[in-house]
C-alpha positions as CSV (number, residue, x, y, z in Angstrom):
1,X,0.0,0.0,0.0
2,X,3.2,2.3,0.4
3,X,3.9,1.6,-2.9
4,X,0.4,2.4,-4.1
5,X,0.2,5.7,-2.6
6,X,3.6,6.3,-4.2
7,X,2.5,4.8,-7.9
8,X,-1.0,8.0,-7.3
9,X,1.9,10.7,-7.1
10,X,1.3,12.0,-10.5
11,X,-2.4,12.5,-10.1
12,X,-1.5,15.3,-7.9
13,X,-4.0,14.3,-5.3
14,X,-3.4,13.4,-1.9
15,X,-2.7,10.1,-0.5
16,X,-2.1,9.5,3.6
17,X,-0.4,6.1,4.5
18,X,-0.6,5.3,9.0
19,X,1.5,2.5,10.3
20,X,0.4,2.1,13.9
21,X,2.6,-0.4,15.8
22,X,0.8,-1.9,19.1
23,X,3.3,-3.3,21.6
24,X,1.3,-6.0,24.1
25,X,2.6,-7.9,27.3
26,X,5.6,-10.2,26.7
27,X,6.3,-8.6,23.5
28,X,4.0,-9.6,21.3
29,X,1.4,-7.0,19.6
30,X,0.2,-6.4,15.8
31,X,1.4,-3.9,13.2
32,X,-1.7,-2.0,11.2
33,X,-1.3,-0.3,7.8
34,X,-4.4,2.2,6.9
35,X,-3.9,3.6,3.2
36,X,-6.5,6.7,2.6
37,X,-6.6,8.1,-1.2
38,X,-8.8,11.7,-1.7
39,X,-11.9,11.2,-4.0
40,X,-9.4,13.1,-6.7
41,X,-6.8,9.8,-6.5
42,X,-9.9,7.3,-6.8
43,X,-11.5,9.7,-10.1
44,X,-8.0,9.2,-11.5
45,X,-6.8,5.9,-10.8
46,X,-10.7,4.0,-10.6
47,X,-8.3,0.3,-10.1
48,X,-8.2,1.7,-6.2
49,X,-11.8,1.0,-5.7
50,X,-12.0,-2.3,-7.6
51,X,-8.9,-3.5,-9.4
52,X,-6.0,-4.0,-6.3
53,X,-5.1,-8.0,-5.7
54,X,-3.6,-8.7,-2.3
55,X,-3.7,-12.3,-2.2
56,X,0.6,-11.9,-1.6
57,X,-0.3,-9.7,1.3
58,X,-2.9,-12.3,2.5
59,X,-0.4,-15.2,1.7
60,X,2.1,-13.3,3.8
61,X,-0.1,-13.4,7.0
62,X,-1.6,-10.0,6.4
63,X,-5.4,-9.6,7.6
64,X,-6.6,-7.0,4.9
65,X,-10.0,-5.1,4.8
66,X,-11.1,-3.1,1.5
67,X,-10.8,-0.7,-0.6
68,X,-14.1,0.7,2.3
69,X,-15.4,4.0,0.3
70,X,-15.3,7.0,2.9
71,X,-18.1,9.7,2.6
72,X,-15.8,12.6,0.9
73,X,-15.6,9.6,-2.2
74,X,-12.1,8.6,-1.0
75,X,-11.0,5.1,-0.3
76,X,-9.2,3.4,2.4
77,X,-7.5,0.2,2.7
78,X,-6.3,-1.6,5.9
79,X,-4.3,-4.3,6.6
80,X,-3.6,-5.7,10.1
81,X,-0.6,-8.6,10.7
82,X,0.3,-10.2,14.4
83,X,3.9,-10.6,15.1
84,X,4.3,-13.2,18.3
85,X,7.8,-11.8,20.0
86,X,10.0,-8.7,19.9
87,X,11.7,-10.6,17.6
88,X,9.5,-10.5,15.0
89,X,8.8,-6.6,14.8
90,X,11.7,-6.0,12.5
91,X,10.9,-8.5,9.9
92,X,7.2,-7.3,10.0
93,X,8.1,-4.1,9.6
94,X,10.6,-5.0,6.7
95,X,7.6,-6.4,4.9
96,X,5.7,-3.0,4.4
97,X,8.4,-1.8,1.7
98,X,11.7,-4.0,1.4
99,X,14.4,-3.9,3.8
100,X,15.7,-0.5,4.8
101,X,13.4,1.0,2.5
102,X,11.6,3.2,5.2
103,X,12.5,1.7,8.6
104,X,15.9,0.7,9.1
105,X,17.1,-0.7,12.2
106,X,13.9,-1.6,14.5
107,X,15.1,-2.9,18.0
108,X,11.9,-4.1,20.5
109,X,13.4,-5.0,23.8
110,X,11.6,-6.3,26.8
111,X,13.4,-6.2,29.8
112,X,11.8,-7.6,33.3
113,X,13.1,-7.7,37.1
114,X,11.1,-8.5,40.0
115,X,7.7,-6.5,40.2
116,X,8.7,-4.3,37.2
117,X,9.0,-4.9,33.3
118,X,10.8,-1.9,30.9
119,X,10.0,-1.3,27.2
120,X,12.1,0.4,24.2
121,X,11.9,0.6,21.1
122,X,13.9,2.5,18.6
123,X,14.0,2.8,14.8
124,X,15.2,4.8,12.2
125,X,12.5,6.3,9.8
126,X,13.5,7.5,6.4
127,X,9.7,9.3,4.6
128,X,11.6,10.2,1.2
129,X,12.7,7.1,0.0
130,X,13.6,6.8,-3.3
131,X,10.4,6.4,-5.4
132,X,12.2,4.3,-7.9
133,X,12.5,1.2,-5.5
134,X,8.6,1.0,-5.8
135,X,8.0,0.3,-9.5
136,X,7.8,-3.1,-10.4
137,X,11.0,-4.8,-12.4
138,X,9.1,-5.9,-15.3
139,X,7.6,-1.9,-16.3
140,X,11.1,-0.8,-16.2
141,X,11.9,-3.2,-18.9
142,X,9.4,-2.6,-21.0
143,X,9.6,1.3,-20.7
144,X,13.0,0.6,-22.0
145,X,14.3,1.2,-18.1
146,X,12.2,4.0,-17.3
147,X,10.7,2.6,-14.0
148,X,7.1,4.6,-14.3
149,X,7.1,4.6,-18.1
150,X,8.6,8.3,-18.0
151,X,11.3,9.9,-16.3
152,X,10.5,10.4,-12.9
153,X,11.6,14.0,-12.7
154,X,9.0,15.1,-15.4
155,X,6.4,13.1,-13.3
156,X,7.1,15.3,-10.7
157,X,6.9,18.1,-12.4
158,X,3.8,17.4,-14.1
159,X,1.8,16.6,-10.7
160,X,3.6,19.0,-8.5
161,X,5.7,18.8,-4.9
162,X,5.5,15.6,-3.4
163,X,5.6,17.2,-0.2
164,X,1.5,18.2,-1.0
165,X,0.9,15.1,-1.9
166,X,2.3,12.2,0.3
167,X,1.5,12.2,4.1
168,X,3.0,9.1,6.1
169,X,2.1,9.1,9.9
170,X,4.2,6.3,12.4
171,X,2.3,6.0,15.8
172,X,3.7,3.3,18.3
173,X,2.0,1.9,21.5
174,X,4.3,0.5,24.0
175,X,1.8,-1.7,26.6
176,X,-1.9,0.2,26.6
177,X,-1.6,1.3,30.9
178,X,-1.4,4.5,33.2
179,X,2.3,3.5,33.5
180,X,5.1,6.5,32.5
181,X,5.5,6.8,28.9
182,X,8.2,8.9,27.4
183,X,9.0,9.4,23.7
184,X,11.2,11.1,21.7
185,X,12.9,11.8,17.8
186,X,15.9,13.3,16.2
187,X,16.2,14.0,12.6
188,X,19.8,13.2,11.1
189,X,21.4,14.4,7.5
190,X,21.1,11.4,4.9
191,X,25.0,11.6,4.1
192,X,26.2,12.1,7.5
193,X,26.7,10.7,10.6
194,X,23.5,9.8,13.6
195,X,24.7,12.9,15.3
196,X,25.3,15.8,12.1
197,X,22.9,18.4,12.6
198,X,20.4,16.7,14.9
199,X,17.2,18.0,14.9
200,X,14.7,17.3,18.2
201,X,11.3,16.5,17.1
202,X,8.4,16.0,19.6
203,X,5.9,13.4,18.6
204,X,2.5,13.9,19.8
205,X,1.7,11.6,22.8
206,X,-1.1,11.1,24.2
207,X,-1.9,7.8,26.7
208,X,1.1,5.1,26.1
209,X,0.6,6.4,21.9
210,X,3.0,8.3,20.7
211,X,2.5,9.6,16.9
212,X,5.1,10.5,14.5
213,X,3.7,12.9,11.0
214,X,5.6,13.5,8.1
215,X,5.5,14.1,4.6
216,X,7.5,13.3,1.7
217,X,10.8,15.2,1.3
218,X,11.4,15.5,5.3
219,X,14.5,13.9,6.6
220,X,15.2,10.8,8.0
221,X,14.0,10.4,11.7
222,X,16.0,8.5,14.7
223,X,12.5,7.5,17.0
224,X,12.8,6.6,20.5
225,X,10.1,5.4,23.4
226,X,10.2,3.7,26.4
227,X,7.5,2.5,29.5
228,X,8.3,0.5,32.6
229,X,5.1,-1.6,33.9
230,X,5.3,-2.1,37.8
231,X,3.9,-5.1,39.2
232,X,2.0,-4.1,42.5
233,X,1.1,-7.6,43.4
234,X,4.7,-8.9,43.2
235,X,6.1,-6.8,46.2
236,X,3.0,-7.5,48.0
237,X,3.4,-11.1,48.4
238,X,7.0,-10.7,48.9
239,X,6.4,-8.4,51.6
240,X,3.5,-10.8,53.2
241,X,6.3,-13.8,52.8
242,X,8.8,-11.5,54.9
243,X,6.0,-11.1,57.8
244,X,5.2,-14.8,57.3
245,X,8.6,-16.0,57.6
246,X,9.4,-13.6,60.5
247,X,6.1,-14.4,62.2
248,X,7.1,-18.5,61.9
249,X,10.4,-18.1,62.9
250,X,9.4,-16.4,66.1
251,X,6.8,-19.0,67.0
252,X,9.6,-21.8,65.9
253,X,12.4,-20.5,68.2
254,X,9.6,-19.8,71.0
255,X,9.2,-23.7,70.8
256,X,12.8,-24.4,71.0
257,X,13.5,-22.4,73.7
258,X,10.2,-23.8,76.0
259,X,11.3,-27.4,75.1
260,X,15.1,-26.5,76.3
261,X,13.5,-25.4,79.3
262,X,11.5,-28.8,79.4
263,X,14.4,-30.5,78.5
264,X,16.6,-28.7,81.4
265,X,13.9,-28.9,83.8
266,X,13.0,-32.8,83.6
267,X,15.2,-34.9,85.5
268,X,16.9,-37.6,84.2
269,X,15.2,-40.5,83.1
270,X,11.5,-38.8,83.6
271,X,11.6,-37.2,80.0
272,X,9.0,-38.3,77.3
273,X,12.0,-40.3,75.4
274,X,12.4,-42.2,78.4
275,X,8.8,-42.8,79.4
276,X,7.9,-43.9,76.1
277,X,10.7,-46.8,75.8
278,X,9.5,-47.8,79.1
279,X,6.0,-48.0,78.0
280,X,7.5,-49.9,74.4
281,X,8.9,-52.2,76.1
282,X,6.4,-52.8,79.0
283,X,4.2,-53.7,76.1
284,X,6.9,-55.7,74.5
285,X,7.2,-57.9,77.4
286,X,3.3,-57.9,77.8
287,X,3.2,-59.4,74.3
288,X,6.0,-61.7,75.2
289,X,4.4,-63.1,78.0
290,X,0.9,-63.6,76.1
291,X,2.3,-65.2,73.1
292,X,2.1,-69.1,72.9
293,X,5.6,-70.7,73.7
294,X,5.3,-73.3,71.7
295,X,7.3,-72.5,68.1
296,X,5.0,-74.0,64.9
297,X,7.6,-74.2,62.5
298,X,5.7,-72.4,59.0
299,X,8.1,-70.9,57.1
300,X,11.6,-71.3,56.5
301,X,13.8,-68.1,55.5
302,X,17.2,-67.7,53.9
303,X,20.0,-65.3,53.3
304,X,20.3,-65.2,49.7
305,X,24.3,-64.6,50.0
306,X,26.2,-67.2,52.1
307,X,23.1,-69.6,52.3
308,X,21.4,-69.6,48.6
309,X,25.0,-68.6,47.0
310,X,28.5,-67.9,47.5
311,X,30.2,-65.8,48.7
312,X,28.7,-64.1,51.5
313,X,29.9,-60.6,51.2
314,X,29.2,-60.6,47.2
315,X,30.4,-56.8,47.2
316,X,34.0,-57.1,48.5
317,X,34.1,-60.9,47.3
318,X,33.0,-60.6,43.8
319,X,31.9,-57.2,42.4
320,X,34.8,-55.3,43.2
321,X,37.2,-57.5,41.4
322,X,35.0,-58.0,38.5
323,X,34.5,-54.5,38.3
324,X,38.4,-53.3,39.2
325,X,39.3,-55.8,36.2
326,X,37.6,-54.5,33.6
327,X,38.9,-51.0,34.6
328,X,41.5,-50.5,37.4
329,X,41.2,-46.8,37.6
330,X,37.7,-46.8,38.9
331,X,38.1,-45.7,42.8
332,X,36.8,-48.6,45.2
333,X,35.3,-46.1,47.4
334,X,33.3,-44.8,44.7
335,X,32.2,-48.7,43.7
336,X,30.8,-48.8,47.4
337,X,29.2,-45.7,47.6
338,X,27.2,-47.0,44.7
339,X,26.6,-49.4,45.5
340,X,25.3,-49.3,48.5
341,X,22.2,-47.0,46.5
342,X,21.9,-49.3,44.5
343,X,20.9,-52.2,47.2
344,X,18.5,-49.6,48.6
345,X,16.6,-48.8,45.0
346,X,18.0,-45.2,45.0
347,X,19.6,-46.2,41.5
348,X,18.9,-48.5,38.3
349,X,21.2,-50.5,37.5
350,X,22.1,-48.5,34.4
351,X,22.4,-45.5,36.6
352,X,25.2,-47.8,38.5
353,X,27.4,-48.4,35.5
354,X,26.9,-45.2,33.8
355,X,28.1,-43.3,37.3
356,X,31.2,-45.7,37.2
357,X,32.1,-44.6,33.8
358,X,31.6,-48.5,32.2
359,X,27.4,-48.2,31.2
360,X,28.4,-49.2,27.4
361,X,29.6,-52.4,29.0
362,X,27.7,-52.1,31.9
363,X,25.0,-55.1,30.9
364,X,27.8,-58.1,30.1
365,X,29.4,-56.9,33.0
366,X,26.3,-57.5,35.3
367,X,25.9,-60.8,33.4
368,X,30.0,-62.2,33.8
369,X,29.2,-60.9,38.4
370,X,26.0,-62.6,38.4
371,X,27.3,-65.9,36.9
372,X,30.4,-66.0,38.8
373,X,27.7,-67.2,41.8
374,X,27.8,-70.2,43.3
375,X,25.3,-72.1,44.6
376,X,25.8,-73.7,48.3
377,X,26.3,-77.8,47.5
378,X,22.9,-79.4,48.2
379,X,20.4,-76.5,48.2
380,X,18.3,-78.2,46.0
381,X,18.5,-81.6,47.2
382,X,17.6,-79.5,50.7
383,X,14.6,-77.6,48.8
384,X,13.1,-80.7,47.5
385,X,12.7,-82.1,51.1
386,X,11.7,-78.8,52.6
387,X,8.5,-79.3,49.7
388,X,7.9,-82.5,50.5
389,X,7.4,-81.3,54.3
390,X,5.0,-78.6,53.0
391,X,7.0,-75.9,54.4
392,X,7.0,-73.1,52.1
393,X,11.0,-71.1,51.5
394,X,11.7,-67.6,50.9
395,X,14.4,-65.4,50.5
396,X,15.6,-62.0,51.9
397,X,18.9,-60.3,50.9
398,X,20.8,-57.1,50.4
399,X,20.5,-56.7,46.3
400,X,18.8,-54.7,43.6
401,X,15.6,-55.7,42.5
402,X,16.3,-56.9,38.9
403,X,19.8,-58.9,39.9
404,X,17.5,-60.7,42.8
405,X,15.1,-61.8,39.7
406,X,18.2,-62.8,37.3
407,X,19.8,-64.5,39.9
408,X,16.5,-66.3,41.0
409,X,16.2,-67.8,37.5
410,X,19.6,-68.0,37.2
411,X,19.4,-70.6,40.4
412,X,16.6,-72.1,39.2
413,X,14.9,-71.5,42.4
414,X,11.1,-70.2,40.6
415,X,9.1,-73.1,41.7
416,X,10.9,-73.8,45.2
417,X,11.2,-70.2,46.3
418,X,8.0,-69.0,47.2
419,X,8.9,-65.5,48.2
420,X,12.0,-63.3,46.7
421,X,12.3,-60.2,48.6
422,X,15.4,-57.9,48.4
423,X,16.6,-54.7,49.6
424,X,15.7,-52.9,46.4
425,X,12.4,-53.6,47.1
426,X,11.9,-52.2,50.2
427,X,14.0,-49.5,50.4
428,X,16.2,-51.2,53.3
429,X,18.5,-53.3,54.2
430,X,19.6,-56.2,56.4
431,X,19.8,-56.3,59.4
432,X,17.1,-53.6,59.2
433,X,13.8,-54.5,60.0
434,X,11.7,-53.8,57.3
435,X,12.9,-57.0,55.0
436,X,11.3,-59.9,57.5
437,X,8.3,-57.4,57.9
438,X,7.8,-57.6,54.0
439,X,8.3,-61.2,53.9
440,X,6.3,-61.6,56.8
441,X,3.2,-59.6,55.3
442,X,3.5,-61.8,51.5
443,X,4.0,-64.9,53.6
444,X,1.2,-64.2,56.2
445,X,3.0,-65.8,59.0
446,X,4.0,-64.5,62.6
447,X,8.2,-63.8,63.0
448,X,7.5,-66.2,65.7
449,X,7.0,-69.2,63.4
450,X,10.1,-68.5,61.4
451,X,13.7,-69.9,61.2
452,X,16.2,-67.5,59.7
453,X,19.1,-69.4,58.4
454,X,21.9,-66.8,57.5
455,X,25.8,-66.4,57.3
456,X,26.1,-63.4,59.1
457,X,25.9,-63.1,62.9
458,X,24.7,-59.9,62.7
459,X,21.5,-60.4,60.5
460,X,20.8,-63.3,63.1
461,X,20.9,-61.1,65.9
462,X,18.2,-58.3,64.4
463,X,16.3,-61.7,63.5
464,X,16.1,-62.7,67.5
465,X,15.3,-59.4,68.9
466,X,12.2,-59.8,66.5
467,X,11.3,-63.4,68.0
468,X,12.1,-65.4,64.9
469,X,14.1,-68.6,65.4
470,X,17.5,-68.5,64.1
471,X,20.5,-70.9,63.0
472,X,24.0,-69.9,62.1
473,X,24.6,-71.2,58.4
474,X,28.2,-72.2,57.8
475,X,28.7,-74.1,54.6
476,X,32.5,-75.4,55.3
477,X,34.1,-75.5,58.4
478,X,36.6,-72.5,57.8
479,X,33.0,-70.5,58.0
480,X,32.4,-71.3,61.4
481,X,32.6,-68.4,63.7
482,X,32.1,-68.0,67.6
483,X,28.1,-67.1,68.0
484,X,25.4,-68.2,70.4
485,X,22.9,-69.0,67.8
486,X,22.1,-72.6,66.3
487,X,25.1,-74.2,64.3
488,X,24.1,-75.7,61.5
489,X,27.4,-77.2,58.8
490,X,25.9,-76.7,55.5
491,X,22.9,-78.1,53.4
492,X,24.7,-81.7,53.3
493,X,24.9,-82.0,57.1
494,X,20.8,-81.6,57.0
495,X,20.3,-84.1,54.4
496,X,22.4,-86.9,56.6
497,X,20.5,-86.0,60.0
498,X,23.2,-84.6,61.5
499,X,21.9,-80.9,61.6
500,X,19.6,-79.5,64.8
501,X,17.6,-77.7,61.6
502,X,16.3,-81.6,60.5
């Protein structure tokens, strides 16, 4: 449409082109193009009331309503186009007449810190450009390279000053509020520098609009504006999260203090601590004494390391070296600490090798530790007669989840192993009580009808404190060690009769 009202010059009518930019929150907003031609421009040139085509403009994203008639017998045109980010403002812009054709230079920025958000924009305005840059390439050529068919200068002539003719009016909105607004201009010499013979022009503001007028011949323009938006709610809630946190930690260290003096005031052994262990285990030994002392043997539970395989201590045994020779720079310490998450579900077992530096290998590496188990001569032979007996088996140890289920089919122990609980499970591990209270839940039994069979003393003692019968497992006599629970030598000793567990 700027080249339109450009193309009507030598009617020597007047033609007024607005470009109103509309700056919204976040930097988004919409640029809007009205073109206005006098009834003498619509006499002259009748293709503005009927004959335009914008389906380019409407391919390009450009919302565009007329040619409306006015009531002097004029005709306007407008055309409206959404750009979604400051980003975007230059290129829109850009789109009006051809790069640097009239704005040169268009910078949006958006600017934000807690409870207030700045706006500028600047641009450069040029509202002579040079009138050959809107004739179309193919009229040149046939006008033998005359771009309007003519020289331009006797055009000119012929329909007067383009000065009387050509109005162009640049009006920007920077966030529609009651926030400050402030705009400004400077005119600047085409062939010298920003600052030769600056000129201050004042816009006309009104609101958060500013509006810029000019008319063909003037000289190019340097526009500034800025606004800052203050966000009232923002320090509000900051300053009731202050009170809050002030209020709390009064109350907080007003609890502290009269506990202290609680604390300081109680003598010794009188405290709630120490009146509720009493009471624990006052109940303890109530249970104790109410509970039948007869033992029905109905289920029979077993350390998965030392009693289902070999070794024992599978960690410091067996992981370590398999992992130390595949790469003897990892740090041991490291292998531990990982470990050790790893038994309690905190990692996958991916997570475990990637963290050690080996996850491309991670999976035959986990295969080559898990086979290099071995199972405890007899335990089968032992399992089959436990069936027979009707006495159902499960397992408890400190592993992950999916090794305890490879290492359970592994063993073949599906069909004789009615319960497979590990650490990774549970989220804790032995001698920590919540193990035996999961198998005890799946199993349905009291702790008081088990035998724990296990290779380490200290798992058998958590097992007693809980009332659960235990036995000492050592499968060859350089495994037996000094302990006051039941010593029984190995699967092999059971199946000859030779073992208290038969």
């Amino acid at each position: 449409m700027l080249a339109l009202g450009l193309a009507v010059l030598v009617t020597a009518c007047r033609v007024d082109t607005a470009v109103h930019v509309e700056v919204e929150d976040a930097g988004s907003g919409t640029v809007t193009v009205v073109f206005n031609a006098d009834a003498v421009a619509v006499a002259l040139v009748p293709e503005l009331a009927d004959g335009l085509r914008f389906d380019d403009a409407r391919a390009a994203g450009w919302a565009v309503e007329g040619p409306l008639f006015r009531a002097d017998g004029g005709v306007q045109i407008r055309a409206v186009k959404r750009f979604e980010s400051a980003g975007q403002l230059p290129q829109v812009l850009e789109e009006l007449a051809g790069k640097d054709v009239i704005f040169t230079d268009v910078v949006l920025e958006q600017t934000r810190s807690f409870g207030e958000t700045s706006y500028s924009f600047r641009a450069g305005i040029d509202p002579t450009p040079p009138l050959e840059v809107f004739s179309d390439g193919a009229l040149a050529e046939i006008f033998e390279g005359q771009p309007f068919g003519r020289p331009l200068q006797d055009l000119i002539a012929e329909a007067g000053t383009p000065e009387d003719s050509l109005g162009f009016e640049f009006l920007l909105t920077l966030i529609d509020s009651d926030e400050a607004f402030s705009a400004s201009s400077a005119a600047f010499g085409i062939e010298g520098d920003l600052s030769d013979e600056m000129v201050e022009l004042s816009p006309v503001v009104d609101g958060s609009t500013a509006a810029w007028q000019f008319s063909y011949g003037d000289r190019p323009v340097r526009v500034n504006a800025s606004t800052m938006i203050t966000d009232t709610v923002a320090p509000l809630w900051l300053n009731i999260a202050r009170v809050a946190g002030i209020a709390f930690g009064a109350v907080l260290l007003g609890v502290v203090v009269a506990r202290v003096v609680v604390l300081l005031r109680t003598p010794k052994g009188r405290g709630r601590r120490a009146t509720r262990r009493r009471q624990q285990r006052a109940a303890a030994r109530e249970a104790e004494a109410s509970r039948p002392r007869k033992r029905l043997l109905r289920l029979l539970v077993m350390d998965v390391h030392g009693v289902i395989v070999r070794p024992t201590d599978p960690r410091e045994g067996l992981l370590l070296p398999v992992i130390l020779g595949e790469n003897p720079d990892i740090d041991p310490e490291l292998i531990r600490d990982r470990h050790r998450m790893l038994v309690l579900g905190r990692l996958t077992a991916e997570e475990f090798w990637s963290d050690l530096g080996i996850g491309p290998i991670g999976r035959d590496v986990e295969t080559r530790y898990l086979s290099s188990f071995r199972l405890v001569p007899g335990l089968h032979p032992f399992l089959d007669r436990v069936a027979s007996r009707s006495l159902p088996v499960a397992a408890i140890g400190n592993q992950p989840r999916e090794w305890g289920l490879r290492l359970r089919r592994m063993a073949e122990l599906e069909d004789s192993v009615s319960s497979w609980l590990v650490s990774g499970e549970v989220g804790a591990a032995l001698p920590e009580r919540p193990l035996f209270e999961a198998t005890r839940r799946v199993m349905s039994v009291d702790l008081y009808d088990c035998l724990y069979l296990s290779s380490v003393p200290e798992y058998l003692d958590a097992a007693a404190d809980m009332g659960m019968a235990t036995g000492y497992f050592a499968a060859s006599p350089e495994d037996v060690q000094e302990t006051e629970h039941t010593l029984i030598r190995g699967f092999d000793d059971i199946l000859k009769g030779r073992s208290p567990a038969t």
